[in-house]
N, C-alpha and C positions, 0 to 999 in steps of 0.2 A: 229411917228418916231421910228427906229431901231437904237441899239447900233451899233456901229461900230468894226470889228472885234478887233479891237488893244484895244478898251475899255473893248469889252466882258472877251477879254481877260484876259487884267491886270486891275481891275475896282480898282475906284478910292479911295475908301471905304475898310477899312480892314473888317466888318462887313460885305460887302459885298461877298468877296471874301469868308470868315470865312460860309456863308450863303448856298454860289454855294458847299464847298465843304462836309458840310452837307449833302444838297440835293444828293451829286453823292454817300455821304456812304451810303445814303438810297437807291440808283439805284442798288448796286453792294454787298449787304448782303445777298439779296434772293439767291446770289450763295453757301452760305452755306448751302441750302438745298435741292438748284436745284441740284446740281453737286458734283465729287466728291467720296468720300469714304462715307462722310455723308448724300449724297443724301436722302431723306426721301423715301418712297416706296408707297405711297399712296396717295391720293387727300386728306384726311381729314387732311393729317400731313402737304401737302402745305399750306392747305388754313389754319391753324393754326400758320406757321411762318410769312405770311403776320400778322396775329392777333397779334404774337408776337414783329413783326417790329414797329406797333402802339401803340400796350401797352407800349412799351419802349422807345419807343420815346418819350409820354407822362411824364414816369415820368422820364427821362432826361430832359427835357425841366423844370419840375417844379423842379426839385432838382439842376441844373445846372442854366439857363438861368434866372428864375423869383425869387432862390433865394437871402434871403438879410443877411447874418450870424449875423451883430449888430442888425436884427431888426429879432430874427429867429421868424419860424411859423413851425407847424408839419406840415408835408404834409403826407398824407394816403398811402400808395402802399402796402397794402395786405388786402383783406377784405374777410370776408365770402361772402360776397355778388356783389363783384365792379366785372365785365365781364372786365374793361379795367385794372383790378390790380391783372394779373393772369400772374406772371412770379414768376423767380428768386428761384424755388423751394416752392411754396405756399402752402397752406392746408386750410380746409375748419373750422379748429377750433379758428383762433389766427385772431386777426386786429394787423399790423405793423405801425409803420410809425415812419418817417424818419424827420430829422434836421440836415441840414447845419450849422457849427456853426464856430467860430473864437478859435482856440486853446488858442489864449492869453486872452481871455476874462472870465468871469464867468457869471453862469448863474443859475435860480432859478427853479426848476422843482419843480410842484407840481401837485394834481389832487387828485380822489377819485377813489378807487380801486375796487372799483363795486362788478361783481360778478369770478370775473379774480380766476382763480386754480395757475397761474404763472405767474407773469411779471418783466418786466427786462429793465434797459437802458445800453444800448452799446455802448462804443466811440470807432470808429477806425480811422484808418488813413489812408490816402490818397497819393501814393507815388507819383504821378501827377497829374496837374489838368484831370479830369474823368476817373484816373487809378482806377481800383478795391483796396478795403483794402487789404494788406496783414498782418495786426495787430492788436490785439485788444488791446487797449489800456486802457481800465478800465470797468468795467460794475458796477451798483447799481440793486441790482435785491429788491424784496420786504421783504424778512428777513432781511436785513441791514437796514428795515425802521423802524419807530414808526406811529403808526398809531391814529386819535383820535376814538370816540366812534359809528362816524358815517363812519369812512374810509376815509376819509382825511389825506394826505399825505403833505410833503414838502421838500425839499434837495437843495444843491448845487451842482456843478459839474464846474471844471475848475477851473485856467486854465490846461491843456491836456498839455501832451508830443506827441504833435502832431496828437490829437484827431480832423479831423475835419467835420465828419460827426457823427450824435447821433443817435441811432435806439430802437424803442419801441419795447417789445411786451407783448402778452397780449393773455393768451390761454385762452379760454374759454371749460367748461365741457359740453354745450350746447349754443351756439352761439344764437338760434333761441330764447331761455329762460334768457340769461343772461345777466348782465349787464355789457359795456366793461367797461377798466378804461377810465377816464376820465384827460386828459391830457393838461397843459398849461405850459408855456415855456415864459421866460422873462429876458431878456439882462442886469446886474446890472452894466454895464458900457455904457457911453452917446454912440452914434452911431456913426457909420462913415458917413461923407458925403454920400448921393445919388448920384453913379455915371451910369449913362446906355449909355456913350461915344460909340463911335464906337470902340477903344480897349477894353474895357472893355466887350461891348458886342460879338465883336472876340472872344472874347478870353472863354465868355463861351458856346458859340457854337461849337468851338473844344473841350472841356470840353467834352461838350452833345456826339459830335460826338465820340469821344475816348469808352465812356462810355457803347454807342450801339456795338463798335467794340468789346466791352472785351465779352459783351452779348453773342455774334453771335461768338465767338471764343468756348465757350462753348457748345449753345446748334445748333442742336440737338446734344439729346445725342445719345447714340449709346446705338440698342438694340441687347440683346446676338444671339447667335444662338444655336436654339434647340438640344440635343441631337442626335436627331436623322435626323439630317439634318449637324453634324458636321464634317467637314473635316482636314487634317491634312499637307495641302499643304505647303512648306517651310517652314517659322518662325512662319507661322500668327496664334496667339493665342485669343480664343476672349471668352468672358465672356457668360459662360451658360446662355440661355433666363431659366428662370422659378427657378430663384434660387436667393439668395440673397449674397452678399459681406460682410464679418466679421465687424461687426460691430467697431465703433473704438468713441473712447471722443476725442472732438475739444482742440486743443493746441491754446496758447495765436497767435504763428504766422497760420494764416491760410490765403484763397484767396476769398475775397468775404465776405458775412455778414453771415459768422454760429455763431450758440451759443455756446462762453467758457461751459453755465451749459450743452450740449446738445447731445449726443450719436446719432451715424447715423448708419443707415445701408442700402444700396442702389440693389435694382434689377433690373432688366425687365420681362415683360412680354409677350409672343405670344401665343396666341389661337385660335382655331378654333369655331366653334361656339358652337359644341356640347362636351366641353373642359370644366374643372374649375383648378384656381389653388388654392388649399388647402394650407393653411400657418397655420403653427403652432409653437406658442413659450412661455416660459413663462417670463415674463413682469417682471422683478428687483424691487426692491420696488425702488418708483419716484414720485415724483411731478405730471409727465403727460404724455403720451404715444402716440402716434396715427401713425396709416399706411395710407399712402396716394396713391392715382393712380393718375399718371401723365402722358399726351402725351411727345411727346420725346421733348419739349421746360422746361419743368421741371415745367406745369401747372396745375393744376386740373378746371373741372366744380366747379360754386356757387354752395354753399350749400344746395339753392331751386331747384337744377336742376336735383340733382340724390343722389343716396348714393354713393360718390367717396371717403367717409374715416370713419375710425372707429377711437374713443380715448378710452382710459384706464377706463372713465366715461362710456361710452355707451356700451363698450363690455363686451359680457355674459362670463364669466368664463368656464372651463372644473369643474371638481368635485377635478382636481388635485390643482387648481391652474393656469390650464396653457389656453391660450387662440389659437382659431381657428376662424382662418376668411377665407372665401372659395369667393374667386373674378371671376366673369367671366363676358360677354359678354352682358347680361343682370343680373335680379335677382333670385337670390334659395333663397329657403324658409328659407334656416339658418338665424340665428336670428345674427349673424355676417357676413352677405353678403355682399361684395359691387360689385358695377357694372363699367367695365371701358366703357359703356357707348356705346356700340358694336367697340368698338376698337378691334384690332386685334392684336398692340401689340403697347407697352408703355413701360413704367416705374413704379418702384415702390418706395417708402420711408418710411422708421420705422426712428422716432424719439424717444428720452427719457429724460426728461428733471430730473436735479437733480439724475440721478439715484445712487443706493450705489455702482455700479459696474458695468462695463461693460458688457453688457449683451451677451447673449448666440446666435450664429446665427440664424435666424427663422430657420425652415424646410417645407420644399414645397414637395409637391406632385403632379402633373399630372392625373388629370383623368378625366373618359368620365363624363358627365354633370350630367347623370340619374345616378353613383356612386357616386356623390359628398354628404358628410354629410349633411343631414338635422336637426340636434339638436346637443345641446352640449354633453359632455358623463359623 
């Protein structure tokens, strides 16, 4: 049998309904990259927003729909190595994860801090159900902890001023060698009843769904344009491709999950094949450092896939102090190479965690392939 039009219509189930209109945000997001001013320009950057629609959908689903806040659990969403937990600005150094929690509650965090260079928990807030944060609301990073002789950790956290998602993280100097920390999470007030009613489950399916829409309001991002393809038509001003944005330190209000400890500085890039971009800067004293290449969804490749990032740990020095990393299409022989993996143009991100000071803008360079440095200086 077939629903009838006046059921399909108005179905009788808020969960229902809560379900259809899900499914229609998922039909109608590919237009932020089909169309538009944002359009992507290339088949690899399609078939990467569809990757991006599922990756996020995934972890909307597990941070919205299946979570339980009086009974929380970590959920993972950024790994060195997960293909499905490659959004939201990733890197190939740090595992994230994420806790839905009750602001009025407290809670017992503990774990073992492995072989981690920086980690941190972040509570923010949530200005609606599946709005993006725009505040942080308190962090415990690992110098405010005690630790015992084997790294064993313990803390409290709560209740929040309206703290009601928690976010790990967790940099590693070598991912491939090191140990992450090790996290558990435990509710010190009895639970709430088990509800997964039909409003209840409504209700965080528009959650979910809100949550994909702030996504896809974001990315893609937008990549600059070349110097020498620049024009200067009416008002429209647009961000040099091969150069980077003044770095800036995250403030307590911000949109999204950045780190209070954590300095940005954001670029793009365009190349052609026989192209490198040369970056060079010199690194603040810091806890941790790394530049990442991202397709324009703000994603990088697993860290078994290629070299899509360098940290503060792996990278060779100049004899100044100052550090060069030369990225192109594939690999050069510099011993600070990374590859965007034959992209042709992308994104870029410098991170710096703890640093004493706001650091200095990289500096980039353009040049043909066969000039690009092969050793430090």
């Amino acid at each position: 049998m077939t629903e009838t039009g006046s059921a399909a219509a108005n179905p009788a189930h808020e969960s229902t309904a809560a379900w259809r209109e899900l499914l229609d945000t998922l039909g109608s997001l590919d237009r932020s990259f089909l169309e538009g001013d944002r359009a992507v320009t290339d088949d690899r950057h399609v078939a990467d927003g569809y990757r991006m629609l599922a990756t996020t959908l995934g972890v909307a689903l597990d941070t919205y729909l299946f979570a339980e806040p009086s009974r929380p659990v970590w959920i993972e969403v950024n790994s060195p190595y997960r293909r499905d937990r490659r959004w939201g600005g990733d890197n190939t150094d740090a595992y994230y994860y994420m806790c839905p929690v009750d602001p009025a509650r407290r809670y017992r965090i503990s774990g073992n801090r492995g072989d981690s260079v920086y980690f941190s928990v972040t509570a923010y807030n949530e200005p609606s159900p599946g709005a993006w944060s725009d505040r942080i609301v308190a962090i415990v990073r690992d110098d405010d902890l005690e630790f015992d002789a084997d790294g064993n950790f313990c803390f409290e956290i709560g209740p929040t001023d309206g703290g009601v998602v928690l976010m790990t993280r967790d940099y590693q100097a070598d991912p491939d060698t090191g140990r992450p920390v090790r996290w558990h999470i435990e509710a010190l007030d009895e639970p709430d009843p088990i509800r997964h009613g039909d409003a209840e489950t409504a209700a965080k399916l528009r959650a979910a769904a809100t949550w994909l829409k702030t996504m896809f309001a974001i990315v893609p991002l937008a990549v600059g344009v070349r110097a020498d393809e620049a024009h200067t038509l009416g008002h429209e001003i647009a961000q040099a491709a091969n150069e980077f944005a003044e770095p800036y330190q995250v403030p307590d209000a911000n949109f999204g999950w950045s780190a209070r400890d954590a300095c940005y500085s954001y670029g793009s890039f365009v190349l052609a094949e026989d192209e490198a971009l040369v970056i060079t800067h010199r690194p603040p004293a810091c806890r941790f450092w790394n530049l990442v290449v991202w397709n324009q969804f703000m994603a990088t490749h697993n860290r078994n896939d290629a070299r899509c990032s360098i940290n503060g740990h792996t990278a060779v020095p100049n004899s100044d102090g100052s550090v060069t990393i030369v990225v192109s299409r594939g690999m050069t022989g510099h011993p600070n190479a990374v590859t965007t993996v034959d992209y042709p143009r992308g994104n870029l991100a410098f991170r710096w965690f703890l640093a004493d000071r706001v650091p200095a803008r990289p500096e980039t360079r353009l040049v043909k392939l066969s000039d690009a440095p092969t050793a430090v200086t």
